[in-house]
C-alpha positions as CSV (number, residue, x, y, z in Angstrom):
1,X,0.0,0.0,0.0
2,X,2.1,2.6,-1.2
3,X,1.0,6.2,0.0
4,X,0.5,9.2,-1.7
5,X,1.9,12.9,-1.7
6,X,-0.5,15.9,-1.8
7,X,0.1,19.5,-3.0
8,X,-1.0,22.4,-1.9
9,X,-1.8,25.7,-3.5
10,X,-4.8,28.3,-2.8
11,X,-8.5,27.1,-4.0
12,X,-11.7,28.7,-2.8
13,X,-14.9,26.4,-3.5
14,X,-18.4,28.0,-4.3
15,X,-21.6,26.1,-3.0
16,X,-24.0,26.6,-5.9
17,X,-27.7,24.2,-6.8
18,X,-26.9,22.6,-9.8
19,X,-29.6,20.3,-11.7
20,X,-28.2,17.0,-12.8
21,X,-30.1,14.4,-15.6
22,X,-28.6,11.6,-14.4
23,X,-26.3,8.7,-16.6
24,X,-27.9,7.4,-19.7
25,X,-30.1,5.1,-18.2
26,X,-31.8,7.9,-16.6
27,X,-33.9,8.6,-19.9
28,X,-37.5,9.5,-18.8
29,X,-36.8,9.6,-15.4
30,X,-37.4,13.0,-13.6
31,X,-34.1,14.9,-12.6
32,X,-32.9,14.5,-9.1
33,X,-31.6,17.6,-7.7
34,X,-28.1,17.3,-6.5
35,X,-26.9,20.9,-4.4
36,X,-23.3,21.3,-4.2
37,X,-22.1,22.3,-0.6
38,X,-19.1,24.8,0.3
39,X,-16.2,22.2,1.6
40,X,-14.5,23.0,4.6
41,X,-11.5,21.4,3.8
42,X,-8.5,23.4,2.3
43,X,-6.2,22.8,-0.6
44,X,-4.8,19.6,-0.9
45,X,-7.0,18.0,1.0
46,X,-8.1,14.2,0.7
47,X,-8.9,11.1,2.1
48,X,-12.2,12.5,3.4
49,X,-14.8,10.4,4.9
50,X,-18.3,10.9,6.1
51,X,-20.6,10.0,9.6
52,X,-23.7,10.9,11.2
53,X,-23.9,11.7,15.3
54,X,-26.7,10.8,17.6
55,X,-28.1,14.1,16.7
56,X,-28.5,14.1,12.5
57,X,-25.0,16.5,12.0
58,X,-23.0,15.2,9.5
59,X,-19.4,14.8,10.2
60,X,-16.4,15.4,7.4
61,X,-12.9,14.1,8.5
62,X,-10.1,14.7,5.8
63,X,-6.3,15.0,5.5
64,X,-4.8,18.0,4.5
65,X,-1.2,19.7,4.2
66,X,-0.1,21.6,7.3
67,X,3.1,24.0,7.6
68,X,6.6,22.3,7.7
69,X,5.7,19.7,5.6
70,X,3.3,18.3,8.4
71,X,0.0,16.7,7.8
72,X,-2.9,17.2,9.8
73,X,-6.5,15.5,10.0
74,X,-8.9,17.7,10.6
75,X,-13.0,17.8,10.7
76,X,-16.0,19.7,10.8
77,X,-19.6,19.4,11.4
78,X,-23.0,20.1,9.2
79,X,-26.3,21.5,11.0
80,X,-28.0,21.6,7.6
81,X,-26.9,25.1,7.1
82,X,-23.7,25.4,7.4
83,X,-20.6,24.0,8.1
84,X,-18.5,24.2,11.7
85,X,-15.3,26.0,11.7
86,X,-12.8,22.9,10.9
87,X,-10.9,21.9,14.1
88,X,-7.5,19.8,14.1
89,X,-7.2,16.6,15.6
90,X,-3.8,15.6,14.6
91,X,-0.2,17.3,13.0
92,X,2.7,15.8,12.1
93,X,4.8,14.5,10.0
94,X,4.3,10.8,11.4
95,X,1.4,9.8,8.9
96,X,1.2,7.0,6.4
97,X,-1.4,8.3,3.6
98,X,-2.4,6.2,1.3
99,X,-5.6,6.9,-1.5
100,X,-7.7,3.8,-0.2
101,X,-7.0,3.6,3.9
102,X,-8.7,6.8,4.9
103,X,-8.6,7.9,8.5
104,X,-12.6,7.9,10.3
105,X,-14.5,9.6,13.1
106,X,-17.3,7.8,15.5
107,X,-19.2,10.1,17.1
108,X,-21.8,9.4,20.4
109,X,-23.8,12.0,22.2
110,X,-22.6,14.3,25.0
111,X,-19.6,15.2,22.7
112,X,-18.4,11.9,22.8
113,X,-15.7,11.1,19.9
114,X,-13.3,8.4,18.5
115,X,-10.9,8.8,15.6
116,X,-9.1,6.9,14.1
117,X,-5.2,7.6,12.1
118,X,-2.6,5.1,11.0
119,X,0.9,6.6,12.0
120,X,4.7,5.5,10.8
121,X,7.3,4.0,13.3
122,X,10.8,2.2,12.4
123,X,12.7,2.8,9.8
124,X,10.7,0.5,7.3
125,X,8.3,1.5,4.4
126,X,5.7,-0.3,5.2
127,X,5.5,-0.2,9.1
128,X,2.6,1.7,10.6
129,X,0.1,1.4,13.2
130,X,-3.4,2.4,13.8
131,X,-3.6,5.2,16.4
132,X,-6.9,5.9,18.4
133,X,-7.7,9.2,20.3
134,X,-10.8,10.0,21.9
135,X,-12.6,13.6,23.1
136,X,-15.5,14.3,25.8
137,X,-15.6,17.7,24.6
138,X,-17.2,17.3,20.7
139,X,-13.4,17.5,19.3
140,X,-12.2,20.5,21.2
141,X,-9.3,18.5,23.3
142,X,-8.3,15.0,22.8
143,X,-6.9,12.1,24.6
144,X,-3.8,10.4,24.3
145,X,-3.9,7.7,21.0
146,X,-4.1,4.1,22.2
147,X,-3.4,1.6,19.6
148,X,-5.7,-1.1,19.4
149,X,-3.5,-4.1,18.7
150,X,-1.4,-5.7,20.8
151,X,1.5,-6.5,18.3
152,X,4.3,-4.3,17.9
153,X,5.8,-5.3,15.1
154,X,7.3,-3.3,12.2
155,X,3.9,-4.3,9.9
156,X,1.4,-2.6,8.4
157,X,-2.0,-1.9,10.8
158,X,-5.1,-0.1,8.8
159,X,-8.5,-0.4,7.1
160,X,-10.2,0.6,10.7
161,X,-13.7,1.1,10.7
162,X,-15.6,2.1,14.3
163,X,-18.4,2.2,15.8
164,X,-20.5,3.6,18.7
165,X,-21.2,1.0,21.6
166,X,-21.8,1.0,25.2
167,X,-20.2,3.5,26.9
168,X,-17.5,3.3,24.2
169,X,-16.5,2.8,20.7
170,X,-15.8,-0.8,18.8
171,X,-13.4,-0.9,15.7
172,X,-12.2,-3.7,13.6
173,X,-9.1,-3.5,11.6
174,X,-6.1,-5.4,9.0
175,X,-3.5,-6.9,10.8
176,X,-0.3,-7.7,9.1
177,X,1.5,-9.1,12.1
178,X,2.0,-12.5,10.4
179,X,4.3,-10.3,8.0
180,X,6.8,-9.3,10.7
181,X,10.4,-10.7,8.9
182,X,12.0,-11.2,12.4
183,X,9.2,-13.9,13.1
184,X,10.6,-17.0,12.6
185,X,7.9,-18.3,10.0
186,X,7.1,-14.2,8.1
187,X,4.3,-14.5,5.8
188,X,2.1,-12.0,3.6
189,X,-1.0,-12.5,4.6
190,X,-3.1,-10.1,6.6
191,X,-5.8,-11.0,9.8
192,X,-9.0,-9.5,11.0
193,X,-8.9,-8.5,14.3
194,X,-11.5,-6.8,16.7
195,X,-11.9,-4.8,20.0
196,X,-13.5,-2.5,22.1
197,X,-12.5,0.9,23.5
198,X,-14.3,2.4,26.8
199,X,-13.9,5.7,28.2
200,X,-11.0,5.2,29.9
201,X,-8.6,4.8,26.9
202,X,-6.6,2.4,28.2
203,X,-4.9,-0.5,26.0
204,X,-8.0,-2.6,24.9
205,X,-8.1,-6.6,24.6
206,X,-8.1,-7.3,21.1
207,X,-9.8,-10.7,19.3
208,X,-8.9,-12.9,16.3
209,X,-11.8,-13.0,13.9
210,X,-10.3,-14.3,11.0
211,X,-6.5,-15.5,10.3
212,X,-6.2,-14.9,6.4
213,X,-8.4,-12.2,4.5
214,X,-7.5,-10.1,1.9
215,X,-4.6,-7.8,1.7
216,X,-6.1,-3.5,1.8
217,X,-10.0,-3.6,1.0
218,X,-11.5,-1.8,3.3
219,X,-13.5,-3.1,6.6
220,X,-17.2,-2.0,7.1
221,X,-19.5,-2.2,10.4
222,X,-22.8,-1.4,11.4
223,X,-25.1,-1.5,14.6
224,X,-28.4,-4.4,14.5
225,X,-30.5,-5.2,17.0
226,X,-28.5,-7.8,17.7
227,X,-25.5,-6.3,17.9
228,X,-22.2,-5.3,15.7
229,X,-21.8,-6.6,12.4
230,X,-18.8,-6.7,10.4
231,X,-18.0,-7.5,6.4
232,X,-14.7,-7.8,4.9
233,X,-13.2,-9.7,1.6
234,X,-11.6,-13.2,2.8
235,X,-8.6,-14.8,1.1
236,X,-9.3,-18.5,0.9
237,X,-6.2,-20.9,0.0
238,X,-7.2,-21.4,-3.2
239,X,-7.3,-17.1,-3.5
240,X,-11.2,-16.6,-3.5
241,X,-11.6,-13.2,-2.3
242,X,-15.6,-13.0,-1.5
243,X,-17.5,-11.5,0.7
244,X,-17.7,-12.8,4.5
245,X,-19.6,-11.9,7.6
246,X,-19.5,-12.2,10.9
247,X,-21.6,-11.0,14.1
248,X,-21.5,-10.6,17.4
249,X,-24.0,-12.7,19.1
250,X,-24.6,-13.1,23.0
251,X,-21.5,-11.5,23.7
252,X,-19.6,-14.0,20.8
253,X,-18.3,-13.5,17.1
254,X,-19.7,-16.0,15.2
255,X,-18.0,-18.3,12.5
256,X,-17.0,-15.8,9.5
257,X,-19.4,-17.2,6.4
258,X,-19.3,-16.1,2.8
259,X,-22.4,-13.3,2.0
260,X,-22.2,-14.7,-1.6
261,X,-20.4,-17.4,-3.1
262,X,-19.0,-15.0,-6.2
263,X,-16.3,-17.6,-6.5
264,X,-14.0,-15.0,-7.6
265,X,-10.2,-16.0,-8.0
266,X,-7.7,-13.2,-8.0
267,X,-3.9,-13.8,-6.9
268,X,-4.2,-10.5,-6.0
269,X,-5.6,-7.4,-3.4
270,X,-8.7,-5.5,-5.8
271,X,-8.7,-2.6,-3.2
272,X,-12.4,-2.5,-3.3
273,X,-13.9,-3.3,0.5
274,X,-17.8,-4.0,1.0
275,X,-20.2,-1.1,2.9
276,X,-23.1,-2.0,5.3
277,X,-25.7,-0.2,6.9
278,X,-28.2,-1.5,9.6
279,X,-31.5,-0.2,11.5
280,X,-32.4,-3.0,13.9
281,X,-33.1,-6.1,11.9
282,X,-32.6,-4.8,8.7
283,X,-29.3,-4.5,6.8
284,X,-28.1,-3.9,3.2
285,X,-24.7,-4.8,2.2
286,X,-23.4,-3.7,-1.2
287,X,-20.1,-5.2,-2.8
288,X,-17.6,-5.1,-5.8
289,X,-16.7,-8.3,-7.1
290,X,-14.8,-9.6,-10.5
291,X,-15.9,-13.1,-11.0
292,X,-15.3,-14.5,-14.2
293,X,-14.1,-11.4,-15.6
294,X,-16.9,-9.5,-15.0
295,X,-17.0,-6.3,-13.0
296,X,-20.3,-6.1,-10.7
297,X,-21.5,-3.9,-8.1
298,X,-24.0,-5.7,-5.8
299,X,-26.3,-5.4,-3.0
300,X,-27.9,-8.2,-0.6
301,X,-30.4,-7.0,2.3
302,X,-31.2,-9.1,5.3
303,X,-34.4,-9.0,7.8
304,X,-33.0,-10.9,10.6
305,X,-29.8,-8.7,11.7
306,X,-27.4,-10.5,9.2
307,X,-27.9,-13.9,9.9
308,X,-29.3,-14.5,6.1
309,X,-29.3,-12.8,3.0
310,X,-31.3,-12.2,0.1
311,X,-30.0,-13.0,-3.4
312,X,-27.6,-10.3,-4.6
313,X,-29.1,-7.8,-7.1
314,X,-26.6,-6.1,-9.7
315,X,-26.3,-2.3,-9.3
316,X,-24.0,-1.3,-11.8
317,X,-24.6,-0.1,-15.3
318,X,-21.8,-2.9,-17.1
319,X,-18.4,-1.0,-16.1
320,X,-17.7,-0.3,-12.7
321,X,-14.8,0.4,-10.8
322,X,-16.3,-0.1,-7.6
323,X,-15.6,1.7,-4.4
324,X,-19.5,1.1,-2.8
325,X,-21.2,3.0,-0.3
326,X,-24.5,1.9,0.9
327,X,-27.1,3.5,3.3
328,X,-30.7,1.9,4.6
329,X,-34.3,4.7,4.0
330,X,-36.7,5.1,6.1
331,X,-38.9,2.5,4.3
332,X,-36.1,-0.5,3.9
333,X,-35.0,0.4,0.6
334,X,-31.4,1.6,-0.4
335,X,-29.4,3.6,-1.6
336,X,-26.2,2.5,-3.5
337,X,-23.5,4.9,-4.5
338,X,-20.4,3.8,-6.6
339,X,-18.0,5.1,-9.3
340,X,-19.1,3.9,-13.1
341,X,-16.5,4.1,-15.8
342,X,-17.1,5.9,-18.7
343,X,-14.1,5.8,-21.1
344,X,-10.3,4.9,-19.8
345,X,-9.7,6.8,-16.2
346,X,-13.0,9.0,-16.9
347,X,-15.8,7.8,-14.5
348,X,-18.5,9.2,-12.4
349,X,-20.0,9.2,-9.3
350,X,-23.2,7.5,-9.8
351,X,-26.1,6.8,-6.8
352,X,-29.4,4.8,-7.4
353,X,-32.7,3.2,-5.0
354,X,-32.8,-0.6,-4.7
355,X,-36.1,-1.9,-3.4
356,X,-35.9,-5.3,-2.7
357,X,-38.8,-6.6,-4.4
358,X,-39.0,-3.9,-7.2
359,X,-35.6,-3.7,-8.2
360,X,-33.2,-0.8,-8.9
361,X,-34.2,2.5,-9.8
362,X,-32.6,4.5,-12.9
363,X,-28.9,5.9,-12.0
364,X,-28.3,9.3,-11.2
365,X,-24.5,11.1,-11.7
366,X,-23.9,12.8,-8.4
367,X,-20.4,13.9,-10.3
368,X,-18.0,13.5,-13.1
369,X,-14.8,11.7,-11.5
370,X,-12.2,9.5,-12.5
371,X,-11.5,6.1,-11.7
372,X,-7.9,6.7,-11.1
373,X,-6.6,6.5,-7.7
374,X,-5.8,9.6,-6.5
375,X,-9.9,10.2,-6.8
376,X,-10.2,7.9,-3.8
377,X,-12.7,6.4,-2.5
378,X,-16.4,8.6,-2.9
379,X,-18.2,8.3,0.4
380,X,-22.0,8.7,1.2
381,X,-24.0,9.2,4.6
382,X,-28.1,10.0,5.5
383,X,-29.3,12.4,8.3
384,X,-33.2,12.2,7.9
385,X,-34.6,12.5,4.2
386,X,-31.3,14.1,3.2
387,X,-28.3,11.9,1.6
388,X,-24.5,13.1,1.7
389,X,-21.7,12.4,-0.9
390,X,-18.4,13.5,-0.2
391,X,-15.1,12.6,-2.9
392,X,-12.1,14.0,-3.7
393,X,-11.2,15.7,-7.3
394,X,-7.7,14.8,-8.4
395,X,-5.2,17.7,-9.3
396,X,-2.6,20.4,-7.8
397,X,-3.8,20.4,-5.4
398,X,-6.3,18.1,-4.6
399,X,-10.0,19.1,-3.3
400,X,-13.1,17.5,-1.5
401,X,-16.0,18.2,-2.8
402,X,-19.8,17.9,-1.2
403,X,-23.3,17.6,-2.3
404,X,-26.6,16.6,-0.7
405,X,-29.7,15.5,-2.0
406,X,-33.4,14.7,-1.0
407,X,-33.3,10.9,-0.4
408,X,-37.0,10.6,-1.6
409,X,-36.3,12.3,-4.9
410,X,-34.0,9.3,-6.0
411,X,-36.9,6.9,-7.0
């Protein structure tokens, strides 16, 4: 996972209403109004990523350039007005950046916070852990950074997701310890591992969920009734990289299982993770996969917290490049958000509705991107009946760019 340098020179962004027709698949269909919002993030920023607090703000967390060659991770907040003034969580000169591990925020009411970094150590490339600082003061102060893990070694640590639980925050993670080329038997293959981290910040207990996935897709996590679920892509021996699932149940994780048996055999890391969202029993999960040479974007909803599935449904519009976000309505539908390419490295943003019964909706364009990887990975939250994209636009420097829509209107 080799990380990426950002630029910076001075950019102002303008939040205009802009009206957008949609892909061509959207013939007929009425327009879906997609409203560009001011970013808070400054030039050169990146890596942004999205969440929603207890009381319907939307949270931005991004990287950006800071003086003396520092980076910093900063976020603000959304009222649906206007943004927060950003605030700084971290800066320094310690962080590994890379287009496809993005640093995340959890956020819990009373001010409560978690984020989430992945910081350098040793002399090595490729050896970085994840650091985890908390704040009781909605971001103001924070904590000193724990790391989750237990290992030490000089091996790469990322691909965190969290979540709000208890009276703390739970996060799963890659683990590359089994990589550490002092060990006496070094291997490249990466674990899943999971924890939990209370109030007190103190060094948490960690807990093997699975001893081979796949190399840097991303995690994803979300709260049921019945408590945490997680999705990742395994690595079987033979190198099928599916889809698995597992869930915490009376207090135990349960044996990982394979969402859908896509049977797809790559000798290699796709860099395209799985997203899930949950409200009590139900949960959607959507999914890249490349079985028999054939790009799809999918998504599978479940009624009883994860424990089954429905059959996948095909999202895409015949060549994607991935990079899902998905997010539950009000009315157990879902909205799927991925990148579509349209020609070489040109691609767009693309969102659409999935009913489960009904089927998917036309496509909309939320934005002209690119499927190269400094465009990153686009990222999409709800608050209420309004939906929230956030991606970054490739260039010198870099920007993140924001837009918002009225859930409802996407039919």
């Amino acid at each position: 996972m080799k990380p990426i340098r950002i630029a910076a020179t001075a950019l102002s962004l303008v939040a205009v209403s802009v009206l957008v027709a949609g892909s061509r698949s959207n013939a007929g269909a009425s327009a879906v109004v997609i409203q560009s919002l001011e970013s808070p993030a400054g030039p050169g920023a990146a890596e942004s990523n999205l969440t929603v607090g207890p009381d319907g703000r939307v949270f931005l967390s991004w990287l950006e350039p800071a003086p003396d060659s520092a980076m910093a991770m900063r976020f603000a907040s959304f009222d649906g007005t206007k943004w927060s003034a950003p605030q700084t969580i971290r800066s320094g000169r310690e962080f590994f950046v890379n287009w496809a591990d993005f640093p995340s925020l959890a956020v819990r009411a009373n001010g409560r916070m978690a984020a989430h970094w992945l910081q350098r150590f040793g002399a090595t490339s490729y050896a970085y852990d994840v650091r985890i600082a908390q704040s009781s003061d909605g971001g103001k102060t924070w904590g000193t950074a724990v790391q989750p893990h237990a290992d030490r070694s000089a091996t790469e640590k990322g691909f965190v997701t969290m979540w709000p639980e208890g009276e703390g925050f739970g996060a799963v993670w890659l683990d590359g310890r089994k990589a550490d080329k002092a060990g006496k038997n070094p291997v490249q293959e990466m674990m899943l591992f999971a924890t939990t981290l209370g109030a007190s910040q103190a060094a948490p207990k960690e807990t093997l969920l699975d001893g081979r996935t796949c190399d840097c897709c991303q995690t994803t996590a979300a709260m049921t009734a019945n408590g945490p679920l997680i999705a990742y892509r395994d690595r079987t021996t033979n190198e099928i990289r599916d889809i698995y699932v597992t869930r915490r149940v009376r207090g135990a994780w349960t044996e990982p299982k394979a969402l859908y048996a896509d049977g797809w055999e790559i000798n290699a890391c796709p860099v395209n993770g799985p997203s899930v969202d949950a409200a009590g029993q139900r949960v959607a999960l959507a999914w890249y996969t490349g079985a028999k040479d054939t790009p799809r974007v999918k998504l599978a909803f479940s009624s009883d917290a994860g424990a089954t599935f429905s059959a996948p449904i095909t999202i895409d519009e015949g060549n994607p490049a991935g990079r899902v976000a998905a997010v539950l309505l009000a009315d157990g539908s879902a909205l799927v958000s991925w990148i579509e390419r349209t020609g070489g490295d040109t691609a767009s943003v693309r969102v659409r509705r999935v009913r489960e019964k009904e089927g998917v909706s036309p496509a909309t364009t939320v934005a002209a991107s690119s499927a190269a990887r400094a465009s990153g990975f686009p990222r999409m939250v709800r608050a209420g009946d309004q939906v929230y994209f956030a991606w970054t636009v490739p260039g010198r420097p870099s920007t993140v760019r924001l837009a918002r829509a009225n859930a409802q209107d996407i039919r």
